[in-house]
C-alpha positions as MATLAB code, in Angstrom:
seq = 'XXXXXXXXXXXXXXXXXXXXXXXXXXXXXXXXXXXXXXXXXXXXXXXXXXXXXXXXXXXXXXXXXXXXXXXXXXXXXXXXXXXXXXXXXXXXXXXXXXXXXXXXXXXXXXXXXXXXXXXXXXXXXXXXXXXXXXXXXXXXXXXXXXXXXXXXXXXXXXXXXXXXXXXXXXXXXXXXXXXXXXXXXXXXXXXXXXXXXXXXXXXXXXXXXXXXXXXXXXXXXXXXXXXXXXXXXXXXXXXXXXXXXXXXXXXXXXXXXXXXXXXXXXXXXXXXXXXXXXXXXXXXXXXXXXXXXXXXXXXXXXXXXXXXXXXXXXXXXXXXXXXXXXXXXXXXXXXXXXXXXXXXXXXXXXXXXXXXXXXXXXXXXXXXXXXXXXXXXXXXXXXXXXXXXXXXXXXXXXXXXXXXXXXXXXXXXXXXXXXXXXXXXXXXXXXXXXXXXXXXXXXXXXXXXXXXXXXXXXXXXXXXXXXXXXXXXXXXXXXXXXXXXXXXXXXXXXXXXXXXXXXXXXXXXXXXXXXXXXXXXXXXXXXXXXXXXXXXXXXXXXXXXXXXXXXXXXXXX';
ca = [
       7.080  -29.249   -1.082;
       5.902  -26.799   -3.508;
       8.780  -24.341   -2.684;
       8.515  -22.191   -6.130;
       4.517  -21.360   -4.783;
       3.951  -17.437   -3.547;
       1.350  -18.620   -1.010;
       2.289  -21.516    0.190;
      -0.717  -24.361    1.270;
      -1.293  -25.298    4.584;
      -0.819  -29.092    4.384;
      -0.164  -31.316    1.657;
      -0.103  -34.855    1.440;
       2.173  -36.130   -1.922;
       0.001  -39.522   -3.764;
       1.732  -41.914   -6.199;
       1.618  -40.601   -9.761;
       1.279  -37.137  -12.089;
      -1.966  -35.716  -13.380;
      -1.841  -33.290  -16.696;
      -3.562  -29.872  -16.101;
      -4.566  -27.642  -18.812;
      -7.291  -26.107  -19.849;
      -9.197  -28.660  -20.752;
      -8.311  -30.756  -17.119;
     -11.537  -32.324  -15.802;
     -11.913  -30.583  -12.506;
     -15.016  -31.732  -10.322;
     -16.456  -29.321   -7.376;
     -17.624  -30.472   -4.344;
     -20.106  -28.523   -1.500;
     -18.392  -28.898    1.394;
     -20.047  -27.673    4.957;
     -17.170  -28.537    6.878;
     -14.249  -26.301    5.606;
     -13.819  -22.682    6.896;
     -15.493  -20.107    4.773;
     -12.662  -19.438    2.604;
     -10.589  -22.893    2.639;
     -10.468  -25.455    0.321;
      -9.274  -29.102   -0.342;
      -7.621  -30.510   -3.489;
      -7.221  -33.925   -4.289;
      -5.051  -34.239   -7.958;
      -5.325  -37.538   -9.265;
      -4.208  -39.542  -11.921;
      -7.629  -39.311  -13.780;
      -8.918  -35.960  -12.790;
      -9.181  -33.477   -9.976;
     -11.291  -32.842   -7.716;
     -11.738  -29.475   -5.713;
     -13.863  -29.367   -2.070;
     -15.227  -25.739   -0.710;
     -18.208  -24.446    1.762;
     -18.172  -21.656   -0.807;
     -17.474  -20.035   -3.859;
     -14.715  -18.316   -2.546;
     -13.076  -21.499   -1.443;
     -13.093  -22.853   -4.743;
     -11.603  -20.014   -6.401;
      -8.793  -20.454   -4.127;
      -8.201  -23.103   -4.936;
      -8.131  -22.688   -8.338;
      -5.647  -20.113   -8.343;
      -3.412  -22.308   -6.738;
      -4.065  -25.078   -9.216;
      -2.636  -22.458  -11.930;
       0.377  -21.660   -9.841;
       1.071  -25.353   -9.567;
       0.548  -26.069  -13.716;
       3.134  -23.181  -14.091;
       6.043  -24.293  -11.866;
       5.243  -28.234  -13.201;
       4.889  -27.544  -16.952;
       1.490  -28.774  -15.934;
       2.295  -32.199  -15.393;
       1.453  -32.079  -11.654;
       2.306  -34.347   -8.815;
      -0.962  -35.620   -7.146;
      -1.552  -34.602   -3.660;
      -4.565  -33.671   -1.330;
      -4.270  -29.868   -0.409;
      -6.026  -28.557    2.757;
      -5.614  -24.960    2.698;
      -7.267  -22.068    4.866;
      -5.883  -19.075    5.933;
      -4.443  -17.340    9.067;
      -6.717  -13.714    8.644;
     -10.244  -13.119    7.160;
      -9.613   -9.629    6.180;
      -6.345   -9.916    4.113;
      -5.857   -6.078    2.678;
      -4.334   -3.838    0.426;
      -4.382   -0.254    1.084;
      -3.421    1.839   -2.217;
      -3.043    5.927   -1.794;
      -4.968    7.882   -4.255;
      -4.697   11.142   -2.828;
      -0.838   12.330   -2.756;
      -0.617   12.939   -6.471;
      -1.924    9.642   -8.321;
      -5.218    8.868   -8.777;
      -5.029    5.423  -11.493;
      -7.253    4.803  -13.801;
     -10.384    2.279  -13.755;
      -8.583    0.363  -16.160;
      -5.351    0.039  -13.700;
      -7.500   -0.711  -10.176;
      -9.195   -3.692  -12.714;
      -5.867   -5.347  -13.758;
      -4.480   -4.903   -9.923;
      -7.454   -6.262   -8.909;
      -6.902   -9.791  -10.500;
      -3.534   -9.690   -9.570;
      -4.647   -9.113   -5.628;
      -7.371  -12.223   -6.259;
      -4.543  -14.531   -7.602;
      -2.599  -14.032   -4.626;
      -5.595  -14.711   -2.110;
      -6.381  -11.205   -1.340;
     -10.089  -10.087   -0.490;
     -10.114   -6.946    0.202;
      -9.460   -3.327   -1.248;
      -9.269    0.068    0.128;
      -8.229    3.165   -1.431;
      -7.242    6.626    0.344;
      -9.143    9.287   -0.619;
      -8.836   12.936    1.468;
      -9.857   15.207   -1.439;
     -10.211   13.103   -5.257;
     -14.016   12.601   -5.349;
     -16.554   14.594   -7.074;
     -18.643   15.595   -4.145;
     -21.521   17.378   -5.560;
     -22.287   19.085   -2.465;
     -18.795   20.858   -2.472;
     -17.375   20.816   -6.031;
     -14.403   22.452   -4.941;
     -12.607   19.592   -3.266;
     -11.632   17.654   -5.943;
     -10.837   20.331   -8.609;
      -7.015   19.708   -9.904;
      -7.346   15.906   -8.797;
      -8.658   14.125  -11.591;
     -11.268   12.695   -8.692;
     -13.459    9.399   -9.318;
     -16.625    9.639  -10.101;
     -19.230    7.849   -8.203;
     -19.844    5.788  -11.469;
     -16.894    4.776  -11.041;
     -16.493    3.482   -7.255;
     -19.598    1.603   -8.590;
     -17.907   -0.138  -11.440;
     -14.554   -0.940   -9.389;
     -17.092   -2.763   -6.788;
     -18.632   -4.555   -9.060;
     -15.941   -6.006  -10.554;
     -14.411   -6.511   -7.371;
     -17.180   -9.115   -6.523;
     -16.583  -10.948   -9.351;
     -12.678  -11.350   -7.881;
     -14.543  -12.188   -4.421;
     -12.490   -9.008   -3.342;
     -14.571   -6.643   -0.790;
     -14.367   -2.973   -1.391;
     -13.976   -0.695    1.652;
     -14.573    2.847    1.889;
     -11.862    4.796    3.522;
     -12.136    8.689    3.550;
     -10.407   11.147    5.793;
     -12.181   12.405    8.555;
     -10.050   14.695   11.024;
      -6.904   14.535   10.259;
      -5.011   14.834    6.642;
      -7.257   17.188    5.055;
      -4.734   20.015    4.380;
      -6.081   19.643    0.665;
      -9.267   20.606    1.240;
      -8.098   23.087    4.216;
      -5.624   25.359    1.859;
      -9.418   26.111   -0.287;
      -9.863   29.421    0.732;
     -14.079   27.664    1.114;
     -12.558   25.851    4.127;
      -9.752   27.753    6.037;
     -12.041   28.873    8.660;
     -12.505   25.147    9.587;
      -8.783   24.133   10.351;
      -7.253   24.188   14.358;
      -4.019   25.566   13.394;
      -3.888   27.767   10.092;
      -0.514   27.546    8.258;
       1.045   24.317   10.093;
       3.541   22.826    8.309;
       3.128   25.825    5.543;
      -0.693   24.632    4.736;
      -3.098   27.518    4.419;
      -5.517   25.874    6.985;
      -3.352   23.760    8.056;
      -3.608   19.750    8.422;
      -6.178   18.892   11.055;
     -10.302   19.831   11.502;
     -10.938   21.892   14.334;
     -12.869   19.219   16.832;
     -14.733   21.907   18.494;
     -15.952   23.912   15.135;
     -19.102   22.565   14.213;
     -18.814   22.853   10.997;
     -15.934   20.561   10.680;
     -18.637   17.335   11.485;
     -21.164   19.027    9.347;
     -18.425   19.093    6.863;
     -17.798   15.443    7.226;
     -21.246   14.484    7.173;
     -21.923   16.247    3.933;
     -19.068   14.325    2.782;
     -20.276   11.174    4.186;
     -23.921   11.380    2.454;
     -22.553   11.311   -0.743;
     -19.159    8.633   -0.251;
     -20.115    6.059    1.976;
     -23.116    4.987    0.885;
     -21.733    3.637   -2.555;
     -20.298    0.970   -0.219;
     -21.590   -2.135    0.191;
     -19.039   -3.697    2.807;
     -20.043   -3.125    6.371;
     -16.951   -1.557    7.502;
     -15.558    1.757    6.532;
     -12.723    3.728    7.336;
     -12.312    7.170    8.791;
      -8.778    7.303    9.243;
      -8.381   10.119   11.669;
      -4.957    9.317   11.684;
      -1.792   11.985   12.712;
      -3.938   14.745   13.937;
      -1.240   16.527   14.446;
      -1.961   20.181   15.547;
      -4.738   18.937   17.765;
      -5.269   20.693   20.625;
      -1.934   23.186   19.783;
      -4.768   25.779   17.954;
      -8.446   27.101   17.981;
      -9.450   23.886   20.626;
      -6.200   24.501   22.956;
      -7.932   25.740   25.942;
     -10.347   22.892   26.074;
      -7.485   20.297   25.493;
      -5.952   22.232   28.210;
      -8.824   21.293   30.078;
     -10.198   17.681   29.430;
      -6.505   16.534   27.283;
      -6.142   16.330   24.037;
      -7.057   12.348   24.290;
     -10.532   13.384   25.568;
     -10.967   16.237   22.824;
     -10.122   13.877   20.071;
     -12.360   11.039   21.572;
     -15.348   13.498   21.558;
     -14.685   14.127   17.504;
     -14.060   10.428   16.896;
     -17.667    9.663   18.505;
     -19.402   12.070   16.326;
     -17.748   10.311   13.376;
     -18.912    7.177   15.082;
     -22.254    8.186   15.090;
     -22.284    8.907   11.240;
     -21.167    5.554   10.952;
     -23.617    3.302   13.051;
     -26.111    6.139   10.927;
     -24.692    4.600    7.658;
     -24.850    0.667    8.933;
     -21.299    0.750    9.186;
     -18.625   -0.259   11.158;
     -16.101    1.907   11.931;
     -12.755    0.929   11.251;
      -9.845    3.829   12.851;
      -5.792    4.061   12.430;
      -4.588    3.218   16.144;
      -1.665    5.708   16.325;
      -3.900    8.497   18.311;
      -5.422    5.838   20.562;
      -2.267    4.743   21.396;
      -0.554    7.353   22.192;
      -3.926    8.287   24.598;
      -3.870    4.468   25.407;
      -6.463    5.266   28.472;
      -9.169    5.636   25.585;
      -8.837    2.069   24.861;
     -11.311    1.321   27.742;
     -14.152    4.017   26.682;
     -14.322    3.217   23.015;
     -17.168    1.240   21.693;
     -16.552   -2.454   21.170;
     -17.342   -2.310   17.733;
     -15.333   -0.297   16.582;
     -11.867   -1.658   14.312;
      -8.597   -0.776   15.406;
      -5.942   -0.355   12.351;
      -2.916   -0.694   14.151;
      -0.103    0.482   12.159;
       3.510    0.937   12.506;
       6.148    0.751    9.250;
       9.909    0.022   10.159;
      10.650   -3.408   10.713;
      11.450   -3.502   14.425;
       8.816   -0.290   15.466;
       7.322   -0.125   18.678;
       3.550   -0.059   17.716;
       3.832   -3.895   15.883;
       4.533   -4.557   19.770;
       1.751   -2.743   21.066;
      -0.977   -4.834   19.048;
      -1.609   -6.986   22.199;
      -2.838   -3.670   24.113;
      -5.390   -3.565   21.511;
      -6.576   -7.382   22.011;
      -6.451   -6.924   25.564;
      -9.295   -4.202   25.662;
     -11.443   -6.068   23.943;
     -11.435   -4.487   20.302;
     -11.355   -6.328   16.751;
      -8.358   -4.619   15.122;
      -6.383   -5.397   11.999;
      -2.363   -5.153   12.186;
      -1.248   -2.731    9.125;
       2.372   -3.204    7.677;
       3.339   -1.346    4.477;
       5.019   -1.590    1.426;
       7.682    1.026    2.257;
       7.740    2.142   -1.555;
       7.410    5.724   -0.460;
       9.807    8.223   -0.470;
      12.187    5.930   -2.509;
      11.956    4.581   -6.137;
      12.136    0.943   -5.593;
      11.124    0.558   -1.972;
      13.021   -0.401    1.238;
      12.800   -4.154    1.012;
      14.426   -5.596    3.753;
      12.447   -2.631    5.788;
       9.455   -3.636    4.479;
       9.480   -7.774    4.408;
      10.661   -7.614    8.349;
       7.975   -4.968    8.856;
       5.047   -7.270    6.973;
       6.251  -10.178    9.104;
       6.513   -9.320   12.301;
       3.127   -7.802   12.434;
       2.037  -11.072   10.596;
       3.250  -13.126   13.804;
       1.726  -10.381   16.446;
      -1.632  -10.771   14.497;
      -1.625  -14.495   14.466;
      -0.810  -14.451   18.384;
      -3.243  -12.079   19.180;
      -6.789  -12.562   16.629;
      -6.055   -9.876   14.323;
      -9.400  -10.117   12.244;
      -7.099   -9.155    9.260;
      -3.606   -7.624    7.697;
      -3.971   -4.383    5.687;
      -0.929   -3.452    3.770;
      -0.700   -0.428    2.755;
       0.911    1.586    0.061;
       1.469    5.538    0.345;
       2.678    7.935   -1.672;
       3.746   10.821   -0.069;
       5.685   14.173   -1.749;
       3.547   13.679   -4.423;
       3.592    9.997   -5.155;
       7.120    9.531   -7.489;
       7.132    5.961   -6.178;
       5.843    3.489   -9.016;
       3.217    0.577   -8.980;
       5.790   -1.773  -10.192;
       8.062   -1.530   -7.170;
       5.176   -2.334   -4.871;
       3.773   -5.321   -6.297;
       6.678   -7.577   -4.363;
       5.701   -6.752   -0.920;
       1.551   -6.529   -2.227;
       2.469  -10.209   -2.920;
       4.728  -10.540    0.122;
       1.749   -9.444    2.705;
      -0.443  -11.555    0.749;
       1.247  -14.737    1.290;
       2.049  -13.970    4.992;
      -1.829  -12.623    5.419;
      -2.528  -16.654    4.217;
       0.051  -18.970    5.799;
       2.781  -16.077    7.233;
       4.318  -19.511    9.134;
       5.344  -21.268    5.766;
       6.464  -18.258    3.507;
      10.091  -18.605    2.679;
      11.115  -14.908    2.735;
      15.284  -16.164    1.850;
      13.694  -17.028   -1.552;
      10.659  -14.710   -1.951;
      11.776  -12.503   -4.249;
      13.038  -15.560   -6.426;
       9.829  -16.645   -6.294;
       7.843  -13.566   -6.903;
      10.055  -13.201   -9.903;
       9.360  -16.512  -11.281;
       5.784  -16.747  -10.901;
       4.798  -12.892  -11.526;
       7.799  -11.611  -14.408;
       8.203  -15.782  -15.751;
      11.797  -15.300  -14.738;
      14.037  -17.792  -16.323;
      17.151  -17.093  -14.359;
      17.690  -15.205  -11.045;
      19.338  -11.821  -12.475;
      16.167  -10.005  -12.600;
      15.691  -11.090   -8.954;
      19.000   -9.879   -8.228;
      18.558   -6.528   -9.304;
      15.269   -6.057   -7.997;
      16.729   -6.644   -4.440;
      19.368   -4.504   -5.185;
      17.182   -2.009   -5.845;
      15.062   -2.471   -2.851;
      18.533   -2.011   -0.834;
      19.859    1.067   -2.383;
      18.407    3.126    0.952;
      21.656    1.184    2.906;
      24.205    0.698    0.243;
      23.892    4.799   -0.391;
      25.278    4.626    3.028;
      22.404    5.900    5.487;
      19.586    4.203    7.061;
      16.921    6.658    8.109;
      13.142    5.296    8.895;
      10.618    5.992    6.767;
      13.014    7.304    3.493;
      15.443    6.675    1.231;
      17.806   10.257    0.764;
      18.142    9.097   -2.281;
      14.402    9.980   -3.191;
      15.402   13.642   -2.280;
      18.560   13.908   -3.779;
      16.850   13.494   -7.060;
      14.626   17.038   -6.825;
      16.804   19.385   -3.933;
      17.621   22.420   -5.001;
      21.231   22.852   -5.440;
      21.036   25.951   -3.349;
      19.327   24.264   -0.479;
      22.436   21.882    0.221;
      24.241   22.768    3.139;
      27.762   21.439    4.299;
      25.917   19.297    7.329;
      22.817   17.926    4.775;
      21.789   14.881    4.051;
      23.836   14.770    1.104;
      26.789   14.660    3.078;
      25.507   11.350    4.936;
      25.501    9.323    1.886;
      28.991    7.921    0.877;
      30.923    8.034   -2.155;
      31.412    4.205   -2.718;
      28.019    3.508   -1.941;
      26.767    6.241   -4.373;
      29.366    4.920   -7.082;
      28.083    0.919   -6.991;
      24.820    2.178   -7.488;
      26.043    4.522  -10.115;
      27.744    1.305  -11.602;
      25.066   -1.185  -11.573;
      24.322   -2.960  -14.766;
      20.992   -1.499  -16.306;
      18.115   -3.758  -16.599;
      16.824   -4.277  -19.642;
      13.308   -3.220  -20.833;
      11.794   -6.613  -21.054;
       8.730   -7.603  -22.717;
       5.943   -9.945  -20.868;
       3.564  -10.727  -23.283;
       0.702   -9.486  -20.461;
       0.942   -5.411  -20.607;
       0.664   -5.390  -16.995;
       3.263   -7.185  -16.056;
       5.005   -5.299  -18.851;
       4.628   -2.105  -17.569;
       5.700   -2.967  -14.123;
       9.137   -3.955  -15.320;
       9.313   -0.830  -17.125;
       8.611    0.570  -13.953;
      11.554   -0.864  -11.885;
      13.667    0.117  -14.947;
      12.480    3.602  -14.278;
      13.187    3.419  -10.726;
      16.684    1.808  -10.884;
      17.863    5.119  -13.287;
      15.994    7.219  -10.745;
      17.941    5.952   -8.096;
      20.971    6.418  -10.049;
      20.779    9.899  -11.178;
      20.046   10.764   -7.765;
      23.167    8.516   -6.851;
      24.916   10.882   -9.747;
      23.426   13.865   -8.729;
      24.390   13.552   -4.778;
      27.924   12.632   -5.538;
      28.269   15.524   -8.220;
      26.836   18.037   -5.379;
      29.303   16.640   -2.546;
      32.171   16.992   -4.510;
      31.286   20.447   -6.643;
      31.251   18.966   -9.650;
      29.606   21.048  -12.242;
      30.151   19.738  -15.733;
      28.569   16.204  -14.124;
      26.038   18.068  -13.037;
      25.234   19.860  -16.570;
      25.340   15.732  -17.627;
      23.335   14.769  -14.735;
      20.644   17.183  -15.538;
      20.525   16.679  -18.935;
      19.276   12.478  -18.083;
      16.711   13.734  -15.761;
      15.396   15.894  -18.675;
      15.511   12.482  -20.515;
      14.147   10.580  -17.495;
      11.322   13.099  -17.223;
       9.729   11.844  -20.365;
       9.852    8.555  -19.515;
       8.253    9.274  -15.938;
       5.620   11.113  -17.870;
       5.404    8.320  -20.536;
       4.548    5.684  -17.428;
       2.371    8.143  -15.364;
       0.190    8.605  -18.184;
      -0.193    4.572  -18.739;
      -1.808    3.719  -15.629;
      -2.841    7.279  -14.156;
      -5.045    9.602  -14.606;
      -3.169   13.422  -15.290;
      -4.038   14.433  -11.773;
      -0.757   16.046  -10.298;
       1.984   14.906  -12.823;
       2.820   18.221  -13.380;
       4.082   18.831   -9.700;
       6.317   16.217  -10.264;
       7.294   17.168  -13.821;
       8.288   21.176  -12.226;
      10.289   19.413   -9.700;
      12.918   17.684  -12.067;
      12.647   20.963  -14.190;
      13.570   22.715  -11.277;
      16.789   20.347  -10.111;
      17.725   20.162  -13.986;
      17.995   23.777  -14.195;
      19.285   24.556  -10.976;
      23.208   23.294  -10.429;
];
């Protein structure tokens, strides 16, 4: 029943007869005590409908499901009684704002009443260094940070989509940005790791690296109204290997970083907030489990659709903690995502959360190497972990993507379904299958020079490369909504990105250089267009790393 809905309903129960909606339908709300906090219950009847919620929340639920249902029946709907609640309270999207893109107020608005459509409530955005701290100006110079004015206005109208706002803010780990200021060197543990001037990671036993944070903190997480907040203190990955070695040597490094995340704790609980932490350090220390506080939030995450840490999630339950499980998109480091990487990632830790009281699903969206992956390509698995966040047990992943295209792009026909899966695939058909990547995504920018006879390049075959090469081109389009419009502009984009990489690789294997004059002469050409879209929904921030790139693998063949 229903089978064309993105988020399907929990029960349904079909009456005799059709009932008209349209704008002008005569829908009656009733206060309901008894249904969960965010459920609701339709009954669609032959002379009106009528729409049963403990809240307001509810309600709009249920509306936006009404509007799905007018769209896939031409309006004439069959009547029913709906009960609907869903599986998670916290149902999440994550959106990186630090690698390179920082959108525009304008952009967060319009993705915000997409997220509330699909039954989302919550909103976080990663921010290591693009905020205008006033205490250290410095940090956000080159970003094109937000302002506090704006955090402000994106909450606000975030309330209005019943959509919760969450601070997130790195705290130990991931501040290379702010380490390579020469303001901030001194405060790193391993000074040019991984070719960073300071490195990645605070130093844990500097105190200036807390009094660092807590300047931060007194001007970022008050502006939050939601109780929880996240530190991150993900990947700390020099920890213990610099300046803090010999006491790691002493205590362990799960002990050293234990004693930082407390003091970040404490700034918290100072702040009214929860604490909400990525899992990966705690689990690889998994003896820390038992000495954290109770109320703190573990974000368990874990990306490939079969990883280990999806499986872990009941080691997190069984100590006692709330915790959220934390799929992803997998649209970076590729053009048009790893779909089949991402949907069986999304799922799985769907079911672990359901069998073990995840509070919540936060899917998350990164853009890392300077954020080339587009909006557009995400919004499939942003809807995807949205309907499995609701009622994971009824979502039809065979015919999602049908679906998705039909209710989101007002597909007619299946093609552009077709190609968006066959974009979403190109990661396998180029011939490899590495976690975390497409080659396909580097193959684009490398340096001719860099390519070695045992490289990547060489992994990819020819008759993958060549039906990707060979693929029909979609065509540009137009939705009469600009946002939708833009998207599939987007996956145009990222289908010829894919294929001049495709070109490019094939050219480079094979030493062909008067394809790869022709080859860099359409990334010139693709170059504007990447600007062109950037610009749309972005603020400048750091196009113009991306922009030197294809200079640099135009000119160099």
């Amino acid at each position: 029943m229903f089978k064309k809905l993105l988020i399907p309903p929990r029960k349904v129960s079909l009456r005799k007869g059709f009932y008209k909606l349209t704008d002008t339908a005569v829908l009656k709300f009733y206060q309901d005590d008894s249904i969960s906090s965010e459920g609701y219950k339709i009954e669609i009847l032959p002379d009106g409908t009528q729409i049963y919620s403990a809240t307001e929340a509810g309600s709009f639920y249920a509306i936006q499901t009404l509007k799905d249902l007018a769209v896939i029946y031409n309006d004439k709907v069959p009547c029913c009684v709906i009960d609907d609640k869903p599986d998670f309270a916290r149902r999440g999207v994550y959106l990186d704002c630090s690698r390179g893109k920082v959108p525009k107020l304008s952009t967060l608005k319009h993705l915000v009443e997409r997220l509330a459509h699909w039954k989302i409530n919550e909103l976080q955005l990663y921010i290591e260094n693009v905020f205008t701290f006033k205490k250290h100006p410095e940090i956000g110079k080159g970003y094109s940070p937000f302002t506090p004015a704006e955090i402000l206005d994106l909450q606000e109208y975030c309330k209005k989509y019943h959509i919760r706002l969450v601070g997130s803010l790195a705290s130990f780990g991931h501040f290379e940005r702010v380490l390579s200021l020469p303001k901030y060197q001194n405060l790193g543990e391993l000074a040019g790791y991984r070719g960073y001037p300071g490195g990645t990671t605070l130093c844990p036993t500097d105190p200036g690296s807390i009094k660092l944070v807590s300047d931060l903190y007194s001007e970022f997480v008050p502006l939050f109204e939601a109780d929880d907040f996240n530190v991150c203190c993900d990947e700390t990955w020099e920890l213990g290997e610099g300046r803090s070695k010999k006491l790691a040597d002493k205590i362990g490094k799960g002990e050293l970083y234990l004693q930082f995340l407390l003091k970040i704790y404490n700034l918290c609980q100072k702040y009214g907030k929860r604490m909400n932490v990525w899992a990966d350090i705690v689990l690889k220390h998994p003896e820390l489990l038992k000495k954290l506080p109770k109320d703190i939030v573990m974000l368990n995450w874990e990306y490939e659709a079969e990883g280990k840490n999806i499986y872990r999630t009941k080691e997190i339950a069984k100590a006692g903690l709330p915790f959220m499980v934390c799929p992803g998109t997998s649209s970076w480091l590729t053009h048009g995502t790893r779909m089949p990487a991402s949907m069986g990632n999304i799922t799985n830790f769907a079911k672990q959360g359901r069998k073990f009281g995840a509070e919540g699903l936060l899917n998350t969206d990164w853009g890392d190497q300077g954020h080339r992956n587009l909006l557009g390509v995400s919004l499939h698995s942003f809807a995807h972990g949205a309907a499995q966040s609701w009622n994971g047990k009824a979502v039809d992943n065979e015919n999602f993507t049908d679906n998705f295209c039909f209710n989101f792009f007002s597909q007619k026909d299946n093609k552009l379904s077709k190609a968006i899966q066959k974009l979403g695939r190109n990661y396998i058909t180029c011939g490899t299958n590495v976690p975390n990547r497409s080659w396909l995504y580097l193959a684009l920018i490398e340096p001719a020079k860099n390519i070695e006879p045992d490289s990547y390049i060489y992994q990819m075959n020819d008759k993958g490369l060549k039906e990707i090469i060979n693929r029909t081109a979609l065509a540009k389009a137009r939705h009469t909504n600009s946002f939708e419009n833009i998207a599939l502009e987007e996956i145009v984009l990222a289908q010829e990105m894919d294929k001049l990489a495709a070109k490019r690789a094939l050219a480079l294997k094979h030493k062909n250089y008067s394809e790869l004059k022709n080859v860099s002469k359409e990334i010139q050409k693709m170059a504007d267009e990447f600007k062109r879209l950037w610009l749309i929904r972005n603020k400048p921030s750091r196009l113009k790393d991306n922009l030197k790139l294809f200079k640099k693998a135009a000119e160099n063949f």
